[in-house]
C-alpha positions in Angstrom: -11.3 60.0 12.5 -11.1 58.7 16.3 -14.4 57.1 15.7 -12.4 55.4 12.9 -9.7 54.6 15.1 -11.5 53.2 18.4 -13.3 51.4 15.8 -9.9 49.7 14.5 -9.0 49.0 18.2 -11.8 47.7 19.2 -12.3 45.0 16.2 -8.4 44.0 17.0 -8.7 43.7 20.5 -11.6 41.3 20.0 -10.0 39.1 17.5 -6.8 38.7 19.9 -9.4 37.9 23.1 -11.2 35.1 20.5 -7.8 33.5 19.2 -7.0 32.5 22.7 -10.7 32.5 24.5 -12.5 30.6 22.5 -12.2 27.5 21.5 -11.8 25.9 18.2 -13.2 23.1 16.8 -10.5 19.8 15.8 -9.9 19.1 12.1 -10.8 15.8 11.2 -7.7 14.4 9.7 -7.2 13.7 5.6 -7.9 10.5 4.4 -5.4 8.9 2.4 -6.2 7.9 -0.8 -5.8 4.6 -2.9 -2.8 5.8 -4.7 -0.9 7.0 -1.4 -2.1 3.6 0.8 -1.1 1.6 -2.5 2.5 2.8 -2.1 2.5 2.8 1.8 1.6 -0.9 1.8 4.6 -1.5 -1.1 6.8 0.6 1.0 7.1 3.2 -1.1 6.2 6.1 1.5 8.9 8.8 -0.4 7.2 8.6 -3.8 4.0 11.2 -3.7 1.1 10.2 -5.0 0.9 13.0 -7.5 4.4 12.1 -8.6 3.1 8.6 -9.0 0.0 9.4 -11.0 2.3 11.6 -13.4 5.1 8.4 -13.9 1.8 6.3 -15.1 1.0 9.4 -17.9 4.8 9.6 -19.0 4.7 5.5 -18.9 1.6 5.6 -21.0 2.4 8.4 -23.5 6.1 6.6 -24.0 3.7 3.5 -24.9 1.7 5.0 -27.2 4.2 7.4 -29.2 6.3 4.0 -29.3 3.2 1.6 -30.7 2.2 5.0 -33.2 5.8 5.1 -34.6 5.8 1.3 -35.4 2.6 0.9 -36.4 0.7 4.3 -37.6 -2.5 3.5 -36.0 -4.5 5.9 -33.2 -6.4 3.4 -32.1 -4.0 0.5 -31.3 -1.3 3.3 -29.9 -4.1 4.3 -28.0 -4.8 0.9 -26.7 -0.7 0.0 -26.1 -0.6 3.5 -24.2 -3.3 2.5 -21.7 -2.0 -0.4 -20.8 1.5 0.9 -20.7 -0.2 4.0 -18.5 -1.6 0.8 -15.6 1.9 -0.6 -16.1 3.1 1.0 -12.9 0.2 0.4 -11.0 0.7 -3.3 -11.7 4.2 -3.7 -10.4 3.4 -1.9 -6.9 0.4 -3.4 -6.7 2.8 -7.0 -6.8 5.5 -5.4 -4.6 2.3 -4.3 -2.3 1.2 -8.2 -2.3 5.0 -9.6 -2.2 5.7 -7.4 0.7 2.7 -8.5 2.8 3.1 -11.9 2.3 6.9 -11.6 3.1 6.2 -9.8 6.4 3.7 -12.3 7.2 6.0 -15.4 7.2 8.7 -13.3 9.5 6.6 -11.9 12.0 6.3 -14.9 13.7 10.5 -15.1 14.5 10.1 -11.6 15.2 7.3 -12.2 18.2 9.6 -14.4 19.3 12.6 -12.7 19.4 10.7 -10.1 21.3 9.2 -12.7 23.6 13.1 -13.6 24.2 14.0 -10.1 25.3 11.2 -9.7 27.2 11.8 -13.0 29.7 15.8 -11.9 29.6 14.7 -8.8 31.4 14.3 -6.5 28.7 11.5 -3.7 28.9 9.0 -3.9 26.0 10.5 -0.5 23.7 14.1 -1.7 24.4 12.7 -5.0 23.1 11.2 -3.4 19.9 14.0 -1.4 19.4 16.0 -4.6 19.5 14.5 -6.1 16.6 16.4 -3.3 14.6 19.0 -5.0 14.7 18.1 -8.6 15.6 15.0 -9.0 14.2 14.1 -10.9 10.5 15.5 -8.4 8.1 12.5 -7.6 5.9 11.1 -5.7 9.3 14.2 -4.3 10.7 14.3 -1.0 8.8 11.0 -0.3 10.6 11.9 -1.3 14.2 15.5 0.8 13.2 13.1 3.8 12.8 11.2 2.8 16.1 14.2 2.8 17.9 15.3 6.7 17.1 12.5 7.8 17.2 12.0 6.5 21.2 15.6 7.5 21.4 14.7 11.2 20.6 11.0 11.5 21.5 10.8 9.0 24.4 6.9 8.7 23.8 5.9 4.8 23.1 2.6 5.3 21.7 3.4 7.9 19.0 6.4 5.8 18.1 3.9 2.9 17.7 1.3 5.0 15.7 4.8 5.7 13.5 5.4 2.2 13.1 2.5 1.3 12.2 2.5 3.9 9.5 5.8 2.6 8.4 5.0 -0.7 8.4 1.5 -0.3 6.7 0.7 -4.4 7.4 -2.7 -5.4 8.9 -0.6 -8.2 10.3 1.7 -5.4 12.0 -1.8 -3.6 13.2 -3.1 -6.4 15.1 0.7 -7.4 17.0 1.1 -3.0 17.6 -2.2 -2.8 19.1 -1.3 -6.0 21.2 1.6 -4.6 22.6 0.1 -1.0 23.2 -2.3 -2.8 25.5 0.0 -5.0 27.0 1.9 -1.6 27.8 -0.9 0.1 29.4 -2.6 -2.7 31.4 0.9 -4.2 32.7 1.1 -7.0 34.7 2.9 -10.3 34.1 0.9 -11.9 31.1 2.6 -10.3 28.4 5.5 -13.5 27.9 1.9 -15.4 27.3 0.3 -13.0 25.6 3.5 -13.4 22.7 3.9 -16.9 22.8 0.2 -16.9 21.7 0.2 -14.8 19.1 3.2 -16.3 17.8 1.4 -19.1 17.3 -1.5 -18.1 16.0 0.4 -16.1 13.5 2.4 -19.1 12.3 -0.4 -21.1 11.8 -2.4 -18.4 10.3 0.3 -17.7 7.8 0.6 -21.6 6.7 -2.5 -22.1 5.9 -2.9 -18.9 3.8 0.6 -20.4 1.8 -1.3 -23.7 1.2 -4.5 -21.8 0.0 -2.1 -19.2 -2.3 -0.3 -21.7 -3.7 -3.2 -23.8 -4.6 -5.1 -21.1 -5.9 -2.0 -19.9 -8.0 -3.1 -21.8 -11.1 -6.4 -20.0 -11.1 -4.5 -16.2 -10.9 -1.9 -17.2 -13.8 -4.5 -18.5 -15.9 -6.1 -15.8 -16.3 -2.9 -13.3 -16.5 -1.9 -15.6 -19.7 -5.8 -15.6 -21.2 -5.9 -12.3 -20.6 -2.1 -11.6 -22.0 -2.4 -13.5 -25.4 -4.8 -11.4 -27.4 -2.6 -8.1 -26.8 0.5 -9.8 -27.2 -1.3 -10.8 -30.8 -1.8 -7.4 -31.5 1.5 -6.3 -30.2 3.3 -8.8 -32.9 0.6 -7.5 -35.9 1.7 -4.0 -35.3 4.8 -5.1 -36.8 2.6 -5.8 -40.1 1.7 -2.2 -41.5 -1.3 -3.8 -43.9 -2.8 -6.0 -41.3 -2.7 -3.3 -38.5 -4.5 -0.7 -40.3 -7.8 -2.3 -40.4 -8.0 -1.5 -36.8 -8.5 2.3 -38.1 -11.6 1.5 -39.7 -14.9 2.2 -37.7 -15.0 -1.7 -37.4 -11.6 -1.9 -36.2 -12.3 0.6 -33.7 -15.8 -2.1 -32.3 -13.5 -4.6 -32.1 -10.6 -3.0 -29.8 -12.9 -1.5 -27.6 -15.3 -4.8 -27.5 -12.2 -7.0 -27.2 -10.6 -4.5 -24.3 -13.7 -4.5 -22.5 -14.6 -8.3 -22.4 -11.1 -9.2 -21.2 -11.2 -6.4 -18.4 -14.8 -8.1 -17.1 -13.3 -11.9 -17.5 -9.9 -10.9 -15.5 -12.2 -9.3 -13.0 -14.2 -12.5 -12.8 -11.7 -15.1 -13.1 -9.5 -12.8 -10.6 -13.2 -12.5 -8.4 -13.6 -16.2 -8.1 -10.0 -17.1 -7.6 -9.2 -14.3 -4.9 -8.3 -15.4 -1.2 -9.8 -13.1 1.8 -7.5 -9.8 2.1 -7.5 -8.7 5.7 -7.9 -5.0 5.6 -6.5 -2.3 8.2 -9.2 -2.2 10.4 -6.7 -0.6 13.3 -4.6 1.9 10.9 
């Protein structure tokens, strides 16, 4: 029995010398997904992607039961609840775009303001944290954030990893990473450093408006060619004799034939029509 209990001793005694001796290896950090960088870059970073995924089921089963009630046919329910399933997808993909175009036209005014503060005097976080409150407004609940968190933590590089986060813009990457360096390297070239990448921001973000808006024709073309058959079927569901061919075995073909050509010529006509998306590269 002491044998037992030395034993015990011994064993414990070696696992508290190894939890603080020895050294443990660093967890690489979790990648985010699609689904969670999705809603970061709509600002949606309070809705969890699980939460997410389970809105697209309820949206697509609501879709479905709806289209089954109406017109008493699996296949074209099943169809109707698909599309009702990417539904949500869609619209934060659009808020995702919308929002990154927005903050690209305002960060401009918003290096300049910061260029302002800086030649009044200002230091460089009491000049971010400025832009809470003077800044363009799409940004200002980020730099409001910025602000209290320097307030309470007074360290200038997590608050920029933070804002980046919030902010979830490559746009946003490239002018945080400026500034970081600017912090650390000092010295007086940071009132140049902002004038020129206000400039090159604004010009950058008016010839990207030319090519969007030229390109526009191309994108809604083929939302509306893409649209018209579906809306088709939609307005046969209404027709209880007509509809229910589509539960035949040929009916079936011709959904899943029809579903899958238009999902390869949106892919192509959206292919061909795209402009370069700058990606994180410094998230």
């Amino acid at each position: 029995m002491g044998a037992l209990v030395g034993l015990g001793v011994g064993i414990g005694l070696v696992l508290i010398w190894s939890a603080f001796a020895l050294p443990h290896p660093e967890r690489a950090p979790r990648e985010e997904g699609r689904v969670t960088r999705l809603l970061a870059r709509a600002g949606l970073q309070g809705v969890s992607a699980p939460g997410f995924v389970l809105l697209c089921v309820a949206v697509g089963m609501v879709a479905a039961l709806a289209i089954q009630v109406v017109s008493r046919t699996a296949p074209v329910a099943l169809v109707f609840g698909l599309l009702g399933g990417y539904l949500p997808v869609a619209v934060v993909t659009g808020r995702a775009r919308r929002r990154q175009r927005e903050f690209a036209e305002v960060w401009p005014e918003a290096v300049d303001n910061l260029a302002s503060a800086v030649r009044a005097g200002m230091s460089l976080p009491d000049g971010l944290a400025a832009l809470g409150t003077r800044g363009p407004e799409p940004l200002q609940p980020a730099f409001q954030s910025f602000a209290l968190d320097y307030q309470v933590t007074g360290r200038f590089g997590d608050c920029l990893d933070r804002l980046k986060d919030r902010l979830s813009d490559p746009v946003g990457d490239r002018v945080v990473e400026g500034l970081r360096i600017a912090r650390e390297v000092g010295g007086g070239e940071l009132g140049r450093l902002l004038r020129n990448l206000s400039g090159y921001l604004r010009e950058e973000a008016r010839t990207r408006s030319e090519l969007e808006s030229r390109q526009s024709w191309t994108v809604n073309g083929a939302r509306l060619a893409v649209a018209a058959p579906w809306v088709v079927l939609l307005m046969l569901s209404l027709q209880g004799e007509a509809i229910r061919r589509y539960a035949t075995p040929a009916g079936v073909v011709v959904l899943v034939v029809g579903a899958g050509i238009c999902a390869v010529a949106y892919r192509v006509m959206m292919r061909i029509g795209r402009l370069p998306v700058e990606r994180r590269i410094l998230s």
